[in-house]
N, C-alpha and C positions, 0 to 999 in steps of 0.2 A: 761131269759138266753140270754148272747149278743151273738150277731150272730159272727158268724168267716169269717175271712177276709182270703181269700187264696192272698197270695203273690207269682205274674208271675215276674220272671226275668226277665230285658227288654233284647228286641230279640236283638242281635249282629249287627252292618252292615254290611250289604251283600260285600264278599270280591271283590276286584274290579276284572274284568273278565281278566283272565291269556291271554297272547297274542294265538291266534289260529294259530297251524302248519295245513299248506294245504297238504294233502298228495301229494307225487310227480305222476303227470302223469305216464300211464303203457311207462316202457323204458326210461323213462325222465333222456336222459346223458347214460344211461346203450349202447344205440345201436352206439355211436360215440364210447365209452370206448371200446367196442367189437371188433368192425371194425378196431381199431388201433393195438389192441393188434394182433389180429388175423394179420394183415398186418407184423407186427416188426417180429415176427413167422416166417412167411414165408421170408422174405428177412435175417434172421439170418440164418435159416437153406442153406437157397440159398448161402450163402457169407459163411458161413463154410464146404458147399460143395466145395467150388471154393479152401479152402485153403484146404484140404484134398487130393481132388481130380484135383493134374493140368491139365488134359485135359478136364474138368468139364465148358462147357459153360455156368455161371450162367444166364448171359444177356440173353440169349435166351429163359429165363424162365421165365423174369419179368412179362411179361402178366398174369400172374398167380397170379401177387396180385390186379388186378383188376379183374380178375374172381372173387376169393376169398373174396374181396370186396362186389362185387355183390351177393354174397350167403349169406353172413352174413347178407345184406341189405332185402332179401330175406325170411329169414326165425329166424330174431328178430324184437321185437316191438318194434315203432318207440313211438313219444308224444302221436298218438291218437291210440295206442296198434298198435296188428298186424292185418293186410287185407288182404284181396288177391288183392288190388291192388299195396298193397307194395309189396308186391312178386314176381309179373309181373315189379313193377319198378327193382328189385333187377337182376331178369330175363335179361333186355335189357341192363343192366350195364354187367352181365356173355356175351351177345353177343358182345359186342364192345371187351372186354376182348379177347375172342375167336376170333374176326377178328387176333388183335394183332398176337395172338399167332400160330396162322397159316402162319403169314410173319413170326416172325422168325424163326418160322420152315423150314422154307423155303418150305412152300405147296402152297405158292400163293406170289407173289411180292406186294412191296409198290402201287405200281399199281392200285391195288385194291379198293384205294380210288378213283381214278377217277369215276370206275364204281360205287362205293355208292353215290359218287356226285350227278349222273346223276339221282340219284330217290332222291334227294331233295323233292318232290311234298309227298313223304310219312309223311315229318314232318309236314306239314297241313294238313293232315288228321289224323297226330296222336293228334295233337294239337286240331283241331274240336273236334272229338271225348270223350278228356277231358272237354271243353267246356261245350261239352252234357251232359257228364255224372253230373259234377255240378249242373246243372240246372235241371235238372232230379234225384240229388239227390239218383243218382245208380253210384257201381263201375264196374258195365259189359264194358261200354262204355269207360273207362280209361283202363281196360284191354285188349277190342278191340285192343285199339291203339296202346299198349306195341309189341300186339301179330305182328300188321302190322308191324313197326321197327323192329322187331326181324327174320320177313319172308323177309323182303328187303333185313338183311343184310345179310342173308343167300344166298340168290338167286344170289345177287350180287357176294357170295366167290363162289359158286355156278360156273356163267356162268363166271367169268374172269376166275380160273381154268381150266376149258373146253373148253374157246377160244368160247364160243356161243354168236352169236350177232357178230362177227369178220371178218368171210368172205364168206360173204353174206347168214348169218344163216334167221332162221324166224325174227329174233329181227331186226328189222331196225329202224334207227331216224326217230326223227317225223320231223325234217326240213330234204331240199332234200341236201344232201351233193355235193360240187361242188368241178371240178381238180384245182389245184391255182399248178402256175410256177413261177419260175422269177428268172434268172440268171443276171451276169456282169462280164465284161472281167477282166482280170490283168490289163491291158494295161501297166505302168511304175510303177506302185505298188509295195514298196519291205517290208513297215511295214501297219500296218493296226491295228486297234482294232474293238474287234466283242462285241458286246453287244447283247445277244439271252434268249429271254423271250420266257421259252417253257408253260406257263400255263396250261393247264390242257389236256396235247396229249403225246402221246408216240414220242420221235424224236432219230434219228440216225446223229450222225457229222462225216464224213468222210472225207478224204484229195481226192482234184477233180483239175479240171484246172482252169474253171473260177476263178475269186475271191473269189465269193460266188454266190451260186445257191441252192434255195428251193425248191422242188416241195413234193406234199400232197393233202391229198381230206380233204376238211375243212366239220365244221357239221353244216356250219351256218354263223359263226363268219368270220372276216376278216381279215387274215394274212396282215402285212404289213412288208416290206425290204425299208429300205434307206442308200443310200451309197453315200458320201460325202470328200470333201478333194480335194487336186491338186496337180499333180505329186508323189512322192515315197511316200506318207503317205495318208492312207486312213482311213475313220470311218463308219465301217458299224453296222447297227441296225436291228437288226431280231425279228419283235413282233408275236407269236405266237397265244396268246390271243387274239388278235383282240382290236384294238384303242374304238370302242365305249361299250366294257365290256359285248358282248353281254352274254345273258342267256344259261348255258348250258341246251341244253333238254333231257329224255333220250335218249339212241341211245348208236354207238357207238363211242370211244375217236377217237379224228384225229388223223391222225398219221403223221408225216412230216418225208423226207430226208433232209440233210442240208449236203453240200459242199462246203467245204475251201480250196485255193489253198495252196496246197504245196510246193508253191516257191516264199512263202511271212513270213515273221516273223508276228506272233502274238501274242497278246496283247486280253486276249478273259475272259472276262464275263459272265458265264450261269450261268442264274435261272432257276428254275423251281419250280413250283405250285405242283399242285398233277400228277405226271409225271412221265414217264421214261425216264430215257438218257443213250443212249449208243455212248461213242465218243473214236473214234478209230484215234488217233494225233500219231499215230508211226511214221508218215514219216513227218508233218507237224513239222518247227519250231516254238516252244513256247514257248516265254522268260517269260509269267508272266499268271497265270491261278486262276480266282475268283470262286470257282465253291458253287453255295447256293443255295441247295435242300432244296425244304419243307417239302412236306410230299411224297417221291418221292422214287426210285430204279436207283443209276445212276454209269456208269460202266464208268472207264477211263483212254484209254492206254496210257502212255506219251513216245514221244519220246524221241532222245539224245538233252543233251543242245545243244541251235544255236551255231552256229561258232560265236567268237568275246564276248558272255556275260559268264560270270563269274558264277552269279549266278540267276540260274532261281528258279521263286518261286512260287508253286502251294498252293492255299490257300482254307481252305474246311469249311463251316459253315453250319453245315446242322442243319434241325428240328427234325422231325421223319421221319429217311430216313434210307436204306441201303445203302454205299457207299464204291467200292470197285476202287483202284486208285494201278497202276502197271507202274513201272519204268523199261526199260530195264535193263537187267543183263550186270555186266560190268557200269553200270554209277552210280558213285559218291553219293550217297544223305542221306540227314537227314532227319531224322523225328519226328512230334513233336506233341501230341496228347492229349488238354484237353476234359475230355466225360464225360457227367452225368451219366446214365442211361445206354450209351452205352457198347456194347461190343467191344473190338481191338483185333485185329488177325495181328501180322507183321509176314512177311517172315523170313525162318531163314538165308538169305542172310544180313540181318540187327541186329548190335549185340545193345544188351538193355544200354544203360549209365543208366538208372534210371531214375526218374522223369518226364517219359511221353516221351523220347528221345530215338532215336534208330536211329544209324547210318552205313553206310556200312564200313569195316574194312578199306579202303583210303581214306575214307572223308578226314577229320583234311590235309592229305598231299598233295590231291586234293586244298584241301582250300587253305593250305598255298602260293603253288606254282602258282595259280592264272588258275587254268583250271575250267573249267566247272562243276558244280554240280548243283544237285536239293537240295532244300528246300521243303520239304512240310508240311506244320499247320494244325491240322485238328480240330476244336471244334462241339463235337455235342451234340446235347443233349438225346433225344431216338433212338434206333436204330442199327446198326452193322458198323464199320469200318474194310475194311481188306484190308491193303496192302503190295503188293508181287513186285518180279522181271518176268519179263516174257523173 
């Protein structure tokens, strides 16, 4: 009997291996998509509050999409899912937020940076801390840190609020603070330009007799005045900050007076760092005003135009500032206002043209006829603009 032959089919080639999908990381793109959406949300609702409701200050609200930011960052997963040290990050993102929004509540001034300035030393220990925690391969120590930045900047809205550390509370700097003076005559002096870098102090500008005259208790640092020129034209310089950029330490902000004569025309320049300025020019002549806050609170009376200029022009570029600028009632002036983020508040002595322009109802015939009026430009980017007649 022949044997029988079983016939095997030959086996197939192996099909070649399909391209491999990597699954997506937990949150990979979902926690940005979020955070956006959730953002558009809130500044929709904000800006159609504003058009509903005209007494509706939306700007005042912005801080609320970096809060809101920060929670979303808080409590969705990121690439490597969610931690709790993302939460604590999402956490210190809701306190900056919260600073915001308590300046423009008006619970606390722009001000308030200086005093977070001054615990700078917190971000190297929140910095170490992360450090450690890497290296240690735990997130307690990353959350430590969040926790320290988040206690600073509380303390900080804290004690500027309460005025503690101010006059002569427990909190004192750690350098010994010294009185600094220094006046100069008019002598033949009739123009002048003031160039004043207030850095990071609180300062008051008032109309006085000398030329110009500083006095302040410094925390360290080394004010310098230099006053230059001969006969009717003078150029004075007022550095508040100190030439060699010294380190602020904690403590408290210097605070300077500054006096400008009132029986000279000026030509005046102020900066400011993280500052306040309150400058009271009602009675001082000033043909032309630079004024570029950083991150600062700065208030500014203007007097009437000089006798002889046609048109004076106050010019305002601020950061994230509050900036509030008032022209006497009765004078002449325009106004003219590009803003990111900001909010505008005019007087209603000033009627709207449109397009960021708001004039007093004689400007144009002011203009025409060749008298005296204000100019004022204001571009800011965060923050509140309001100007009135006083």
């Amino acid at each position: 009997m022949d044997e029988q032959t079983t016939y095997a089919p030959p086996t197939p080639p192996a099909s070649p291996p399909g391209p491999t999908t990597q699954a997506p990381a937990p949150g990979d793109g979902r926690s940005g998509r979020l955070t956006a959406g959730v953002v558009l949300i809130v500044l929709g609702v904000l800006f159609l509050a504003g058009r509903f409701f005209p007494g509706f200050q939306w700007w005042g609200l912005w801080p609320l999409i970096i809060i809101v930011a920060g929670l979303v960052q808080a409590f969705s997963p990121g690439r490597d899912g969610w931690s709790v040290a993302r939460m604590f990050d999402g956490f210190v993102t809701v306190a900056f937020g919260a600073v915001f929004l308590a300046i423009t509540s008006g619970a606390v001034g722009w001000g308030v940076w200086a005093r977070i300035i001054e615990f700078w030393p917190v971000l190297l220990i929140s910095l170490g801390l992360e450090l450690l925690g890497k290296s240690l391969h735990a997130s307690w120590p990353k959350v430590l840190g969040s926790l320290v930045v988040i206690g600073a900047l509380a303390f900080s809205v804290v004690t500027y609020a309460g005025g503690v550390g101010r006059g002569g509370g427990w909190m004192r700097p750690m350098t010994a603070g010294e009185p600094f003076s220094y006046s100069a005559p008019v002598g033949s002096v009739e123009e002048a330009k003031l160039a004043l870098d207030a850095g990071v102090a609180r300062v008051a500008l008032r109309p006085g007799r000398n030329l110009v005259a500083v006095e302040g208790r410094t925390d360290g640092r080394r004010p310098s005045v230099a006053v230059s020129g001969d006969g009717k034209v003078a150029d004075v310089a007022v550095d508040l900050g100190g030439p060699d950029g010294a380190v602020m330490w904690p403590g408290d902000s210097p605070s300077f007076d500054v006096w400008i004569s009132d029986a000279v025309t000026w030509d005046l320049r102020l900066s400011t760092g993280v500052s306040e300025l309150t400058a009271d020019l009602s009675s001082v002549p000033v043909s032309t005003l630079d004024l570029r806050p950083g991150v600062a609170s700065c208030e500014v009376r203007l007097g009437d135009v000089p006798a002889g200029v046609e048109m004076a022009r106050a010019t305002v570029k601020a950061g994230i500032s509050s900036v509030r600028v008032e022209v006497p009632q009765g004078t002449e002036a325009r106004i003219e206002i590009e803003s990111g983020l900001s909010g505008q508040t005019v007087g209603e002595d000033f009627e709207d043209m449109g397009g960021g322009v708001w004039e007093t109802p004689g400007f144009a015939a002011a203009r025409q006829s060749g008298a005296g009026v204000w100019v004022i430009s204001v571009r800011s980017g965060i923050g509140s603009i309001d100007i009135d007649t006083y």
